[in-house]
N, C-alpha and C positions, 0 to 999 in steps of 0.2 A: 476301424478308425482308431487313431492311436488319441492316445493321452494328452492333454496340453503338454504336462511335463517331456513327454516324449518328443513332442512338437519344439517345445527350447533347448532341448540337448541337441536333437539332432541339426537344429540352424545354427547353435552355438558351435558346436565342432565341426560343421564344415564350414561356416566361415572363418577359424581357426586354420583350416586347411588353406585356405585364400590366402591370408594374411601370417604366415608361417614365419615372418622376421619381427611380427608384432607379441607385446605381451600380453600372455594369454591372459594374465592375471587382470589385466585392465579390463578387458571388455564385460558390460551388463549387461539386464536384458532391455538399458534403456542406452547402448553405447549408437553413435548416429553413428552408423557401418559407413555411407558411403560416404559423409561429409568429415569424418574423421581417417579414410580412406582404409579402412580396414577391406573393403571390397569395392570396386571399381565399375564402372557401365558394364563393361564386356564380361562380368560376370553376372549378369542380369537375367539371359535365357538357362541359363543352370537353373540361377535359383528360383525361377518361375519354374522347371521341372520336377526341381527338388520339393519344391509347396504344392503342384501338384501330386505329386508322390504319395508325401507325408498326409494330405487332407482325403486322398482318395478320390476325389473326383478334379475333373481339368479346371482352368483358369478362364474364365475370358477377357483374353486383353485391352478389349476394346471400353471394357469396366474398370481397368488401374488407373491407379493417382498415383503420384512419385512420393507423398505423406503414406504409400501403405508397405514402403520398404526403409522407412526410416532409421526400422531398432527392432529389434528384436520381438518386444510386447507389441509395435503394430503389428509386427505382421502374422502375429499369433492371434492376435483381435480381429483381422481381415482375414486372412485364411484358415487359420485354426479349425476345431470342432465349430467355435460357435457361427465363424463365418462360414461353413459349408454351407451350399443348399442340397437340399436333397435330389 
């Protein structure tokens, strides 16, 4: 299982990737990704893979709220170490 911090760098640099005309300098880990359009719907199933990925175990969709991809610190607070279940 990786690190919180591992957990922020690694969503912070791929949506860096997304958002490739945006400045990198702006984004926090409290920047609203998709309501300030840094990432977009159709990038949605990525990053549900990429969080299952990073947390090591799968997602279940049928459990999301659209509050748990807001910014960056959600989504490290819902998926993260401490949102894993075992």
């Amino acid at each position: 299982m990786r690190s919180e911090q591992e957990i922020r760098d690694s969503l912070r640099s791929w949506v860096l990737t997304k958002a490739a005309d945006r400045d990198s300098a702006a984004i926090t880990d409290q920047t609203a990704l998709f309501e300030e359009r840094y990432l977009r719907s159709v990038h949605l199933p990525e990053l549900l893979l990429l969080l299952e990925r990073l947390r090591g175990a799968p997602i279940d969709v049928e459990d999301l709220n659209p509050g748990d991809f807001r910014d960056i610190d959600s989504m490290v607070l819902r998926f993260g170490n401490a949102g894993a279940t075992p």
